[in-house]
TORKOL-4160 file (C-alpha; in steps of 0.2 Angstrom, whole numbers, padded with zeros to 4 digits, m for minus):
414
<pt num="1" X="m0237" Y="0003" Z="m0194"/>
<pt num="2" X="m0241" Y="0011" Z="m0175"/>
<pt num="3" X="m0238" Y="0007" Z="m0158"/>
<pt num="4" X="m0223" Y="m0001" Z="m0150"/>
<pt num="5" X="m0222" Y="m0021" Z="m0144"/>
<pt num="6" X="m0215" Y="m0022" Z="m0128"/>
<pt num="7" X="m0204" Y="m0037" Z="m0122"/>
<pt num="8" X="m0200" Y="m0041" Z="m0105"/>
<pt num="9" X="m0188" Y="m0053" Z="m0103"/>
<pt num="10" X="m0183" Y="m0061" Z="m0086"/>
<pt num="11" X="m0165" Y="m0068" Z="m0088"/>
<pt num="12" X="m0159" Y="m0083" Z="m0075"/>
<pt num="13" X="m0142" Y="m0094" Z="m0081"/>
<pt num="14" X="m0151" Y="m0109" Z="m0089"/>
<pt num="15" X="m0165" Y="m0101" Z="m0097"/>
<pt num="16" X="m0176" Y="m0085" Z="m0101"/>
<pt num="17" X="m0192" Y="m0082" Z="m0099"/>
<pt num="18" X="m0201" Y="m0069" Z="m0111"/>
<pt num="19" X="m0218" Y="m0059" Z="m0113"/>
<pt num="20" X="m0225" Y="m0049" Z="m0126"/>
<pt num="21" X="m0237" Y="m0033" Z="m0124"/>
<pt num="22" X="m0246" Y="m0025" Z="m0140"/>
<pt num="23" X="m0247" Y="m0008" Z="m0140"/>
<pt num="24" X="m0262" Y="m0007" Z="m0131"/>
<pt num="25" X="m0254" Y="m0018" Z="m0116"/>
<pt num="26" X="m0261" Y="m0033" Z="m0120"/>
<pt num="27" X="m0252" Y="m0050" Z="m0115"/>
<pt num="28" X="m0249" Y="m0058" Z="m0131"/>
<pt num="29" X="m0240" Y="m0072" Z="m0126"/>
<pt num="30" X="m0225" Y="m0078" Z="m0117"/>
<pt num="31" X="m0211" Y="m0089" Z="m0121"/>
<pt num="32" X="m0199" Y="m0098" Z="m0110"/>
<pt num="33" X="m0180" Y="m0103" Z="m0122"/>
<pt num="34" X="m0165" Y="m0108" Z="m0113"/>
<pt num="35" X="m0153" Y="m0097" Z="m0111"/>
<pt num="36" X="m0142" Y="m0104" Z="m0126"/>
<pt num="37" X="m0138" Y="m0096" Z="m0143"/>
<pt num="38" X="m0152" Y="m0109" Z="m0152"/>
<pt num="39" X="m0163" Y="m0102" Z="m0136"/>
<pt num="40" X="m0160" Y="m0083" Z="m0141"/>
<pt num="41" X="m0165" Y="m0090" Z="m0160"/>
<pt num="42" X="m0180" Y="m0093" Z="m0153"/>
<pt num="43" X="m0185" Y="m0077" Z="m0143"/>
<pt num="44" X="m0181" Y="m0067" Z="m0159"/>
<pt num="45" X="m0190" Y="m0078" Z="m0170"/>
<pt num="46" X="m0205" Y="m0076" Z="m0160"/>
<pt num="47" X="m0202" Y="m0058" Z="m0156"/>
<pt num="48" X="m0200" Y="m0055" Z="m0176"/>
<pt num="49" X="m0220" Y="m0065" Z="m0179"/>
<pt num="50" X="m0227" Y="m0057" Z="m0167"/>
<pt num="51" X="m0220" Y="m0039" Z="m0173"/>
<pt num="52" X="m0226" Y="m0042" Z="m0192"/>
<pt num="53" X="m0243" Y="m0049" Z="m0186"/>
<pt num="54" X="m0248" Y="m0034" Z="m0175"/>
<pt num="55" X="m0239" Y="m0021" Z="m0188"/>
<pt num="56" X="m0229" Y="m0011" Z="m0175"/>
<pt num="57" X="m0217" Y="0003" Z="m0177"/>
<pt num="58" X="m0205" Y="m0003" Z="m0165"/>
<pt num="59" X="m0198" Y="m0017" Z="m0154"/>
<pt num="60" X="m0195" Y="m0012" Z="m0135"/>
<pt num="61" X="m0185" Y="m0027" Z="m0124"/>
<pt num="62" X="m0179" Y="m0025" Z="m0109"/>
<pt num="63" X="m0170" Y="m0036" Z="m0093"/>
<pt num="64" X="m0163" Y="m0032" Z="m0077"/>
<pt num="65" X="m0144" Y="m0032" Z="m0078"/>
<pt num="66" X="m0146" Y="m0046" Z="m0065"/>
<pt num="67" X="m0127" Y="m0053" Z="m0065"/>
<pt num="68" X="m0121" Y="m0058" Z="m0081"/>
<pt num="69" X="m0134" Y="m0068" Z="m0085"/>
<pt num="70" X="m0143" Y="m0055" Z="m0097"/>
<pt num="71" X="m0123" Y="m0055" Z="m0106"/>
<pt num="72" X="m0125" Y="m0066" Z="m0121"/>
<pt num="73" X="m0145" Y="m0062" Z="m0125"/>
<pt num="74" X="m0141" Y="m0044" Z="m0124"/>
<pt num="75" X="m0126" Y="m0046" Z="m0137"/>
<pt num="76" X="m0136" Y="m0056" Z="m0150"/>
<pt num="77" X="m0151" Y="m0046" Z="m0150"/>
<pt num="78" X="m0140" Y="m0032" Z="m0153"/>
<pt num="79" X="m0131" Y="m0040" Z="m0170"/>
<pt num="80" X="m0146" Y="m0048" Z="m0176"/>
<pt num="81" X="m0149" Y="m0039" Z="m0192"/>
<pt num="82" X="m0166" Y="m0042" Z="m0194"/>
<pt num="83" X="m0171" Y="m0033" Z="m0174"/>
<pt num="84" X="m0160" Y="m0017" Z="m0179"/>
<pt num="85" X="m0169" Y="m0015" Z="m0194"/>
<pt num="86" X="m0185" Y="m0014" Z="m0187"/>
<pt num="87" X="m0181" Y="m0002" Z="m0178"/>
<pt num="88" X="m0176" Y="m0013" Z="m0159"/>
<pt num="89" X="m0174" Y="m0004" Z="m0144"/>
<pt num="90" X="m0164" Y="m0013" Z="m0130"/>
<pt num="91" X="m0164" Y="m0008" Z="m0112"/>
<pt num="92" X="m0156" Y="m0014" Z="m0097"/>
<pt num="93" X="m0165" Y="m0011" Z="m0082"/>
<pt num="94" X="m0159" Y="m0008" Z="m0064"/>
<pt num="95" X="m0167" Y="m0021" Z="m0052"/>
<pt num="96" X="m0171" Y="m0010" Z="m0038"/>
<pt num="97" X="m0182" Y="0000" Z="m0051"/>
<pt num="98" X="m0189" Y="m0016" Z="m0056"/>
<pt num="99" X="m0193" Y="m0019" Z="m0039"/>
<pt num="100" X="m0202" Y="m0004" Z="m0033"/>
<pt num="101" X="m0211" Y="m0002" Z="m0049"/>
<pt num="102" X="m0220" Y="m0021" Z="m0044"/>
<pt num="103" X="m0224" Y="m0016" Z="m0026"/>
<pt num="104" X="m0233" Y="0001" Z="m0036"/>
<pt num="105" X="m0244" Y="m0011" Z="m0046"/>
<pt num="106" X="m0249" Y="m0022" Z="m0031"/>
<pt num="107" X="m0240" Y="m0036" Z="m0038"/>
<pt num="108" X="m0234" Y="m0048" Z="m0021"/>
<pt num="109" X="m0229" Y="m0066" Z="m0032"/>
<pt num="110" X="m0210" Y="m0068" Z="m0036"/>
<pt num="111" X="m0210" Y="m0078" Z="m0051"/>
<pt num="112" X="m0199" Y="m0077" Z="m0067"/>
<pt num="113" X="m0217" Y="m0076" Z="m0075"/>
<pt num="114" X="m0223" Y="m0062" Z="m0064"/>
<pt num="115" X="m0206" Y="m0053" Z="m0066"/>
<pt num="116" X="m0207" Y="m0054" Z="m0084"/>
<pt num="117" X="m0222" Y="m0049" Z="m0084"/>
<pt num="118" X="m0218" Y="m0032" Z="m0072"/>
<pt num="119" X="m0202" Y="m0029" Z="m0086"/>
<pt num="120" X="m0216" Y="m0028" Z="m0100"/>
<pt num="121" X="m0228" Y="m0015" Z="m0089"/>
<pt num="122" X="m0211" Y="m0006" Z="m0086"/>
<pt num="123" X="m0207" Y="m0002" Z="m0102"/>
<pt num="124" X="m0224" Y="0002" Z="m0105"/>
<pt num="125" X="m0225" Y="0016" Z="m0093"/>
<pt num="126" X="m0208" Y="0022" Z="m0094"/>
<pt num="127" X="m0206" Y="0030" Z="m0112"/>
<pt num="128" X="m0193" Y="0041" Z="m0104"/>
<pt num="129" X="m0179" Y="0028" Z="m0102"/>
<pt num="130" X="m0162" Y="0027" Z="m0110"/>
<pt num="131" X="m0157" Y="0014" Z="m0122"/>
<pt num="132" X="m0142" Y="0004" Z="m0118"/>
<pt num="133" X="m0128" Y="0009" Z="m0127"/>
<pt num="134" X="m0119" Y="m0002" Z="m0141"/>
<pt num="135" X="m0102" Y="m0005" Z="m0130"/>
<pt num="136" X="m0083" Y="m0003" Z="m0144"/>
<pt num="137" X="m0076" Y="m0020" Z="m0140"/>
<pt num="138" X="m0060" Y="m0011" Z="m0133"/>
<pt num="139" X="m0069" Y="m0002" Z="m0117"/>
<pt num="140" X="m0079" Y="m0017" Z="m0114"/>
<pt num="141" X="m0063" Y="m0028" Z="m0116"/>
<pt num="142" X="m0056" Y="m0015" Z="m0105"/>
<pt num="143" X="m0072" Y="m0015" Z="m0090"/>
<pt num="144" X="m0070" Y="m0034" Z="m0088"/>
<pt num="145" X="m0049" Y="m0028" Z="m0081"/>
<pt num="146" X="m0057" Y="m0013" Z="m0071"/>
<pt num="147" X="m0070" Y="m0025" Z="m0063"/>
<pt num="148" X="m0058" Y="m0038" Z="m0058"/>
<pt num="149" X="m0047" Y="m0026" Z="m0047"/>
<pt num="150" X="m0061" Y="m0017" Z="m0040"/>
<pt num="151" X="m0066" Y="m0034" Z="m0034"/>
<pt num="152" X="m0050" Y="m0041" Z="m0031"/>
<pt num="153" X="m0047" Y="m0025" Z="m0021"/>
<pt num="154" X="m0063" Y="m0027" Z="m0009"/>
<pt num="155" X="m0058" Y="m0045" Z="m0006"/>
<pt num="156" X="m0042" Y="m0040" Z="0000"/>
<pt num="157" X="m0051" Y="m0028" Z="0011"/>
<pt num="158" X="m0062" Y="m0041" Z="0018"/>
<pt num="159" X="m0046" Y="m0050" Z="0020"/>
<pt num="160" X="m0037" Y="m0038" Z="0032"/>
<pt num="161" X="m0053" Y="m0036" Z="0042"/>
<pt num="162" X="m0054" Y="m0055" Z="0046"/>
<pt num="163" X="m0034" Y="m0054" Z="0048"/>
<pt num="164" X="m0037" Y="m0039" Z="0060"/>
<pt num="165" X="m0050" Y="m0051" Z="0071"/>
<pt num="166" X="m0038" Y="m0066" Z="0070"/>
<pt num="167" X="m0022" Y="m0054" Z="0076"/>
<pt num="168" X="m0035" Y="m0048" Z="0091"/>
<pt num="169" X="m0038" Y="m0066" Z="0098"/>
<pt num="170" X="m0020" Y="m0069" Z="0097"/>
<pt num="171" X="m0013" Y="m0052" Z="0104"/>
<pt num="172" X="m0025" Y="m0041" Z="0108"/>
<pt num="173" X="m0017" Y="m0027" Z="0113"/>
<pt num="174" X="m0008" Y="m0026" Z="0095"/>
<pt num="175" X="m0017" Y="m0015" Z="0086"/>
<pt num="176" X="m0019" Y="m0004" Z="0100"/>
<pt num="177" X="0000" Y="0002" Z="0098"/>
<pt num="178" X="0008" Y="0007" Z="0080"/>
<pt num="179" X="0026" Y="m0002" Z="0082"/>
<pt num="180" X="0027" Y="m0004" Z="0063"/>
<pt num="181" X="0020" Y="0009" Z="0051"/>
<pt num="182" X="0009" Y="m0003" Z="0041"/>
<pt num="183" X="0002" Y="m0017" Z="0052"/>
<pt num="184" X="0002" Y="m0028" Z="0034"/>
<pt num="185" X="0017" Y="m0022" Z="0032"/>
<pt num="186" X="0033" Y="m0036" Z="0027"/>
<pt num="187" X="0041" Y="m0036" Z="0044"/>
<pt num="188" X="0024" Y="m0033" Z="0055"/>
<pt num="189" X="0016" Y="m0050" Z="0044"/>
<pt num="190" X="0033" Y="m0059" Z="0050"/>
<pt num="191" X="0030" Y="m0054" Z="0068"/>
<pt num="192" X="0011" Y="m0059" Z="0066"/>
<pt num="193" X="0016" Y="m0075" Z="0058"/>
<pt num="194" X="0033" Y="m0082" Z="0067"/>
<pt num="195" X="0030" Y="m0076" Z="0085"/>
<pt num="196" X="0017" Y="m0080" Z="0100"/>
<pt num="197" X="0013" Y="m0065" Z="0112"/>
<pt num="198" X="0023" Y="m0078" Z="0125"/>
<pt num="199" X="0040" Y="m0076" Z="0116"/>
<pt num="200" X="0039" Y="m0058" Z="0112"/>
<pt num="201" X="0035" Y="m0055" Z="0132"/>
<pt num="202" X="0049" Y="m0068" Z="0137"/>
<pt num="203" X="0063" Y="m0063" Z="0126"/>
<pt num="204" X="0081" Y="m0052" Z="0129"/>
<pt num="205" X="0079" Y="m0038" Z="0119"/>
<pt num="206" X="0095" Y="m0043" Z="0106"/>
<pt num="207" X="0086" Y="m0060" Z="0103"/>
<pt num="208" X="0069" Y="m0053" Z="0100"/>
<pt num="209" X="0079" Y="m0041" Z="0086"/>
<pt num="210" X="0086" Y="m0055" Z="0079"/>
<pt num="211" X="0068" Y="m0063" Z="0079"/>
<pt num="212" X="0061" Y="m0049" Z="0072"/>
<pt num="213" X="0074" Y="m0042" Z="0059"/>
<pt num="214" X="0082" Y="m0057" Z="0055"/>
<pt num="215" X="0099" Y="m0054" Z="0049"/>
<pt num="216" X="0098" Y="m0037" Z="0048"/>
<pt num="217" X="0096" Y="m0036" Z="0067"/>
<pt num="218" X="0115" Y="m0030" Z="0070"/>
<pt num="219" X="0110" Y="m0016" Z="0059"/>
<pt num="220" X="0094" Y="m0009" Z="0067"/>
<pt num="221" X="0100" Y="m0014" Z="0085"/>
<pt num="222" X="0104" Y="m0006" Z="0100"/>
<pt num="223" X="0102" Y="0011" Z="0093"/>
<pt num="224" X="0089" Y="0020" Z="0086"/>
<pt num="225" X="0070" Y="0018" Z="0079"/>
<pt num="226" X="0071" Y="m0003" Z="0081"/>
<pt num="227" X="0076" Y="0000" Z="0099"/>
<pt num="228" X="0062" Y="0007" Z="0101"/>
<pt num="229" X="0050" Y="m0002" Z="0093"/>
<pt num="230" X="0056" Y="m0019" Z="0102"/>
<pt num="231" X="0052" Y="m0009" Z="0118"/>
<pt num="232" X="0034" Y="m0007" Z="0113"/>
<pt num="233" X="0032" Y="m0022" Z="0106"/>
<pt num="234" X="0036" Y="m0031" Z="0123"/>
<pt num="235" X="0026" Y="m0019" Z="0130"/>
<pt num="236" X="0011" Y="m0024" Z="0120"/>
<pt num="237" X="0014" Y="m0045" Z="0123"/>
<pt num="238" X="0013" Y="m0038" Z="0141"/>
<pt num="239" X="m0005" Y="m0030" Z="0140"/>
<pt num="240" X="m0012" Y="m0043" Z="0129"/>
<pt num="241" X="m0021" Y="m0059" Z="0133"/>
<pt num="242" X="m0015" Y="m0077" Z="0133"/>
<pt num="243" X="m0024" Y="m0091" Z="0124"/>
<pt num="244" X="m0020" Y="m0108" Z="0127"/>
<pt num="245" X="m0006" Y="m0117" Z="0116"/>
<pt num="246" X="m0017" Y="m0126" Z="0105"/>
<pt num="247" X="m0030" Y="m0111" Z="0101"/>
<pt num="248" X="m0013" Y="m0098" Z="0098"/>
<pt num="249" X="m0008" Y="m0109" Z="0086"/>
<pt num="250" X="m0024" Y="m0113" Z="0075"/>
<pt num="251" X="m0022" Y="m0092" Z="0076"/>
<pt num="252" X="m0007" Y="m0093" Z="0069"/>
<pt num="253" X="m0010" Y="m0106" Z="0056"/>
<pt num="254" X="m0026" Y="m0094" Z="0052"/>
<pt num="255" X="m0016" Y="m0077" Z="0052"/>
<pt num="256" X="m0004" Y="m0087" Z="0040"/>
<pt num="257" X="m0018" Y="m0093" Z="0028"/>
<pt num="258" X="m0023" Y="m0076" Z="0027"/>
<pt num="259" X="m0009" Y="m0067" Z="0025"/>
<pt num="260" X="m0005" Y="m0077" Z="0010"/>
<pt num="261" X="m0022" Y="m0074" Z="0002"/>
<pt num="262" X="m0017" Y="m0056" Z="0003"/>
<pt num="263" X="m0001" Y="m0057" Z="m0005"/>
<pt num="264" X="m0009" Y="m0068" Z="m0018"/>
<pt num="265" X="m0022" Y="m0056" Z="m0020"/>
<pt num="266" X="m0008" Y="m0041" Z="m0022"/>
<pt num="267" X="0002" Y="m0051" Z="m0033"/>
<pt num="268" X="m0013" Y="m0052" Z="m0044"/>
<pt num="269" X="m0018" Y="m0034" Z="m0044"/>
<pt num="270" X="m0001" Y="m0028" Z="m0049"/>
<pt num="271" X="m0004" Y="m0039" Z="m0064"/>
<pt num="272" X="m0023" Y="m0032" Z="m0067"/>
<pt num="273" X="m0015" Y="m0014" Z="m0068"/>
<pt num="274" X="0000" Y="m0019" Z="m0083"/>
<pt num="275" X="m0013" Y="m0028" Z="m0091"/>
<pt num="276" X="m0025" Y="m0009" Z="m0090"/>
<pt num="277" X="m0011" Y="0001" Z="m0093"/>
<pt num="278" X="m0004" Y="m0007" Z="m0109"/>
<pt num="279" X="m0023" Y="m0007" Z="m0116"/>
<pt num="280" X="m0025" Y="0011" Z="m0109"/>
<pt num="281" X="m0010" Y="0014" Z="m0120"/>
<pt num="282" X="m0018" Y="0010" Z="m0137"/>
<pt num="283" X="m0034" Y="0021" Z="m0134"/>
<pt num="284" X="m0035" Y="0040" Z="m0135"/>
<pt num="285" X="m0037" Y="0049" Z="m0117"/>
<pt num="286" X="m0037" Y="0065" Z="m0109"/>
<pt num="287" X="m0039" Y="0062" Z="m0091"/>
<pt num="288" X="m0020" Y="0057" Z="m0087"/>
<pt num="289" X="m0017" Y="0076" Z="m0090"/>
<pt num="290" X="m0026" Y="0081" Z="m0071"/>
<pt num="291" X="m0011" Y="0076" Z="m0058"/>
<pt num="292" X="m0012" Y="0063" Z="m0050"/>
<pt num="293" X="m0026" Y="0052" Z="m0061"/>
<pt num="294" X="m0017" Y="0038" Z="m0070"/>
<pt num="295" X="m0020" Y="0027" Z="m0082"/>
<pt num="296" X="m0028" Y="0013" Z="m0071"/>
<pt num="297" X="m0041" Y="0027" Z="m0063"/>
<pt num="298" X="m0046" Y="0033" Z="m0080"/>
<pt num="299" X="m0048" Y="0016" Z="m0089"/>
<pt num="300" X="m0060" Y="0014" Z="m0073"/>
<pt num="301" X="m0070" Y="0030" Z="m0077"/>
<pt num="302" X="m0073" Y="0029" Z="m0095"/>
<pt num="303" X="m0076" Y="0014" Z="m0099"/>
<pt num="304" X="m0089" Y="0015" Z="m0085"/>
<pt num="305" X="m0095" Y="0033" Z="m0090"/>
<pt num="306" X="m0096" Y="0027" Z="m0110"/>
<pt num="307" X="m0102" Y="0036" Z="m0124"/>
<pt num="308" X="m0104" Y="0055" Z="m0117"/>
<pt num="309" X="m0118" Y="0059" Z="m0126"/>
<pt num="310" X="m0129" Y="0046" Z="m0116"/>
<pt num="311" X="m0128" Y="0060" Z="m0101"/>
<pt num="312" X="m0135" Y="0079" Z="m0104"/>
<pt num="313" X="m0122" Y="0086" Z="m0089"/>
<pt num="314" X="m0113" Y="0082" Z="m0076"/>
<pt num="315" X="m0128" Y="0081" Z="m0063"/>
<pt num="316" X="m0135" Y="0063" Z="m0075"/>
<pt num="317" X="m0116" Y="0058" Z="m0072"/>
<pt num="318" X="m0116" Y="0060" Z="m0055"/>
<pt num="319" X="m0134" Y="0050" Z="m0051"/>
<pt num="320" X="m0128" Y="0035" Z="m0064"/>
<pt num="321" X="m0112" Y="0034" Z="m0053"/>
<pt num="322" X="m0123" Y="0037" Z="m0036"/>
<pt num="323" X="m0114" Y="0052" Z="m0030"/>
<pt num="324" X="m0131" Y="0061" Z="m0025"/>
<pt num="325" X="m0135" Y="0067" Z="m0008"/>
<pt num="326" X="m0154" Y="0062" Z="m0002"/>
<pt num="327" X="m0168" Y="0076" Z="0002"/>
<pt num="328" X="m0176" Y="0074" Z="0018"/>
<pt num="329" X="m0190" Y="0089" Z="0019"/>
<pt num="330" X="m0207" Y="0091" Z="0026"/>
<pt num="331" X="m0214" Y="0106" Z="0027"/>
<pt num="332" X="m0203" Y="0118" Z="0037"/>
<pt num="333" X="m0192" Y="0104" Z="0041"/>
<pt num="334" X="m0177" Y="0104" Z="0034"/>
<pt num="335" X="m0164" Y="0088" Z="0038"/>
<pt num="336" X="m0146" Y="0093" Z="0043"/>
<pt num="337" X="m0138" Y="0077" Z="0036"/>
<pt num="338" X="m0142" Y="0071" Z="0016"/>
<pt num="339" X="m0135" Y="0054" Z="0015"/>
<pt num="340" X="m0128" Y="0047" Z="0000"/>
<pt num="341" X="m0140" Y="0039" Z="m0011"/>
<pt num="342" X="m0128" Y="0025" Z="m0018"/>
<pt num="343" X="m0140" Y="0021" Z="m0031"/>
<pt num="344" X="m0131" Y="0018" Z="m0047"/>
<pt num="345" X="m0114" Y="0012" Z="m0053"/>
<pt num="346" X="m0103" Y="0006" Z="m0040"/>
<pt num="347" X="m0089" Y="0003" Z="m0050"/>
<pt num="348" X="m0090" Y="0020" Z="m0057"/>
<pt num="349" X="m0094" Y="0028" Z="m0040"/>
<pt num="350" X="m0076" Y="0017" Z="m0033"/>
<pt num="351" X="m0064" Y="0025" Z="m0046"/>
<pt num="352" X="m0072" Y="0044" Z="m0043"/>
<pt num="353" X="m0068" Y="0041" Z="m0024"/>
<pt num="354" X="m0051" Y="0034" Z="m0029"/>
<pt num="355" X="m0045" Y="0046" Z="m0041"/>
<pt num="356" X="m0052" Y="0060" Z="m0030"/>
<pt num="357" X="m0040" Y="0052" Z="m0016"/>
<pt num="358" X="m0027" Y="0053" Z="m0028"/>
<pt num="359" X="m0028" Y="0071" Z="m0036"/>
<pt num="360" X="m0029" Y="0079" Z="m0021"/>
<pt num="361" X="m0014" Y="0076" Z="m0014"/>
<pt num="362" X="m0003" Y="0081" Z="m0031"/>
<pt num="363" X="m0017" Y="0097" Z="m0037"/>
<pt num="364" X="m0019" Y="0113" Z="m0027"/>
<pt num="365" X="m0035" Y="0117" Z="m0030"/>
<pt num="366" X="m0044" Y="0098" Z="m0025"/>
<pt num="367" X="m0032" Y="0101" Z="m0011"/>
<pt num="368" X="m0039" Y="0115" Z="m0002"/>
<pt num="369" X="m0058" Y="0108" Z="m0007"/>
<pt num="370" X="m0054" Y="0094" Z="0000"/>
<pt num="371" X="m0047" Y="0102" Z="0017"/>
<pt num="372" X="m0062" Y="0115" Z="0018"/>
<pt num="373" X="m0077" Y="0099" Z="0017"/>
<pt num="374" X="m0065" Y="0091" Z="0030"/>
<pt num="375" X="m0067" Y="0105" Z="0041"/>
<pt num="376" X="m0084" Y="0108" Z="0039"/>
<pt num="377" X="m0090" Y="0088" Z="0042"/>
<pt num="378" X="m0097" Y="0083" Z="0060"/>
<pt num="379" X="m0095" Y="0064" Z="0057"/>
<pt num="380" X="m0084" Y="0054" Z="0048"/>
<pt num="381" X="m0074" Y="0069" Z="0041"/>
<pt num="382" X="m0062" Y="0060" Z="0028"/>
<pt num="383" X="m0076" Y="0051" Z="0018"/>
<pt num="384" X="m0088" Y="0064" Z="0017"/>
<pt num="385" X="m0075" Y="0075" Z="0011"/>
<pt num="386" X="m0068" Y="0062" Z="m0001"/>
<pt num="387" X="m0088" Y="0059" Z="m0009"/>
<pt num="388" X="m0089" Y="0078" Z="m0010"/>
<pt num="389" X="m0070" Y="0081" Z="m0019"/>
<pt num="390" X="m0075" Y="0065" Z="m0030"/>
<pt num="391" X="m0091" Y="0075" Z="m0035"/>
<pt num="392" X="m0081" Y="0090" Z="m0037"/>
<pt num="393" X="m0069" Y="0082" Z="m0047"/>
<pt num="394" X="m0085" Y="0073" Z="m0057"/>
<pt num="395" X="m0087" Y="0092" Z="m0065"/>
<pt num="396" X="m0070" Y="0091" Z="m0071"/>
<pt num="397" X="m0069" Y="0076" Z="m0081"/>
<pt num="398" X="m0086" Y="0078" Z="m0087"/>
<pt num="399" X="m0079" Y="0095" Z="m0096"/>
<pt num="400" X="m0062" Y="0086" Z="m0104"/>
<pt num="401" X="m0072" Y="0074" Z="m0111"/>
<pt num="402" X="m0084" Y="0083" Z="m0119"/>
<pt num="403" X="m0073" Y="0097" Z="m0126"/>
<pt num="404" X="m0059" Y="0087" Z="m0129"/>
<pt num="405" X="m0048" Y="0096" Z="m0119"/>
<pt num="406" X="m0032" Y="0091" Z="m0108"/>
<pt num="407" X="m0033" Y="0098" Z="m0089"/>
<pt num="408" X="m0027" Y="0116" Z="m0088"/>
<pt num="409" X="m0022" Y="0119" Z="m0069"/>
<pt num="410" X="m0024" Y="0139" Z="m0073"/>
<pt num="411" X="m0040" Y="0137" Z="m0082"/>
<pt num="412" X="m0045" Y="0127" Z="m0065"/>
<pt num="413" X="m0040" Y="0139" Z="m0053"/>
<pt num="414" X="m0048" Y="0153" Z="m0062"/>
């Protein structure tokens, strides 16, 4: 037995589409099985003929982790006794490698026949790659929690951006003040919600208190910080422009809708981050030790990162998670600026950047990293500083988890 038989398998949500190279690259055949348990019966029925007839050595499949849509084949050609035994090799593929691989070979049809087809050629050519890992069922469990906050956390964003506009056709010169701290914040949505531009510019100041603070107005008012505040807030209604009655109200009405969305959202986050922390509690970890990285940031990084052994050092790490600067050089030229790459795991590359956030505000060391790369950036001084401490930080996590160890903040500093 020689050679290796290489499946490409182009995944969609009703069905799959499958071809087979020998190990001279060959087309032996292709197969097209809905995407169903009965349809992954199929494939490996096929796959399993095809390997006895030509006498191979191995089985190489692989598919682009288009989706989810690969999900369910992946898992059943993993537990099928028969594949493993063989030995079966599985790989998921990123699609932009995919892609670039079929513009090599000339290739300009987009068919799930041609796309099969380029999977096949891809494995074929790439003897190099690295074989997906068998997930434990708790960090997999575990991913699906981590996934739905980062997403619930960028809709939320995406929430407070059309918030943001909305707040700008209805009082324009809002956010070009600070009366409140946090312009989401509970009394700052209530003035967003409750008033129009016209009754904030109109009102005696001990009204607009008790339209603003509500009961609690006698407390806040005349003295003090609220004082204040109300002053600037008229001031603002002053500056901005007026819509007609009709249009400020469909803002209002939008601003409303919105606003709820975000609570909902928050509401739900909360209840993502129990859910993290009470499995986090069940599974051995070492990277709560570093300050300031909890259990919600480190459920987010491992089960991301998985089995260690995948990666030979920190730098493989750092280019599955995207955290890698691109080389622009010709000759004697040498670019100034490498932008980030951001060509791997985003969900991996989001929890680095968070805990980075995080860690240096409570550990010395990130701290002063953190304030030198701020210093040193020309444009856009926080995030480039952020990416760098997340790097930084990267190099740290990589050594607890490989040595076992807890965070030692002498050990760092040394």
């Amino acid at each position: 037995m020689t050679g290796s038989l290489q499946i490409g398998v182009d995944v969609s949500r009703a069905e799959h589409v499958a071809e087979i190279l020998d190990p001279a690259g060959a087309a032996v055949g292709r197969r097209r099985v809905p995407n169903s348990p009965a349809g992954g019966q199929q494939l490996i029925a096929w796959v399993l003929e095809q390997a006895r007839h030509l006498s191979v050595a191995e089985i190489r499949v692989g598919m682009e982790a288009t989706n989810v849509y690969w999900w369910h084949l992946f898992h059943q050609l993993l537990a099928h006794a028969e594949l493993r035994a063989f030995p079966t090799h599985l790989f998921l593929l990123n699609p932009h490698d995919i892609a670039h691989f079929k513009k090599a070979l000339g290739i300009v049809d987009k068919s799930d026949p041609v796309d099969a087809h380029t999977i096949a050629q891809y494995l074929r050519f790439r003897t190099d790659l690295h074989e997906a890992y068998t997930p434990d069922p708790r960090y997999e469990a575990l991913q699906v929690l981590t996934r739905a906050r980062f997403q619930l956390v960028h809709v939320q964003a995406q929430e407070k951006n059309r918030v943001l506009a909305r707040v700008f056709q209805a009082f324009s010169a809002y956010g070009k003040g600070r009366p409140f701290a946090d312009v989401f914040g509970a009394t700052s949505q209530h003035v967003l919600a409750e008033l129009t531009v016209s009754e904030i510019a109109s009102l005696d100041l001990p009204c607009l208190a008790q339209r603003v603070f509500g009961a609690s107005a006698d407390a806040y008012f005349p003295a003090g910080r609220p004082e204040a505040i109300l002053h600037e807030l008229v001031q603002l209604a002053r500056d901005s422009y007026r819509c007609d009655a009709y249009t400020e109200s469909a803002l209002r009405t939008a601003i409303r809708a919105h606003l709820e969305v975000i609570r909902q959202i928050q509401r739900q986050t909360r209840h993502l981050e129990q859910e993290i922390e009470t499995a986090m509690a069940r599974i051995p970890g070492r990277l709560q030790s570093i300050p300031g990285l909890g259990p919600v940031f480190e459920a987010g990084i491992v089960t991301e990162i998985g089995p260690l052994d995948r990666f030979r050092d920190d730098d493989q790490v750092a280019r599955f998670a995207g955290l890698t600067w691109r080389r622009n050089q010709s000759g004697e030229f040498e670019a100034d600026t490498r932008p980030l790459t951001r060509r791997g795991n985003s969900y991996l590359r989001y929890y680095l950047c968070e805990a980075a956030n995080s860690v240096r505000v409570h550990e010395a060391g990130l701290a002063s990293y953190y304030a030198r790369k701020y210093r040193e950036a020309r444009h856009h001084p926080h995030k480039r500083a952020l990416v760098l401490t997340a790097r930084r930080l990267l190099r740290t996590i990589y050594a607890l988890l490989k040595r076992g160890e807890e965070f030692d903040p002498k050990r760092r500093s040394a």
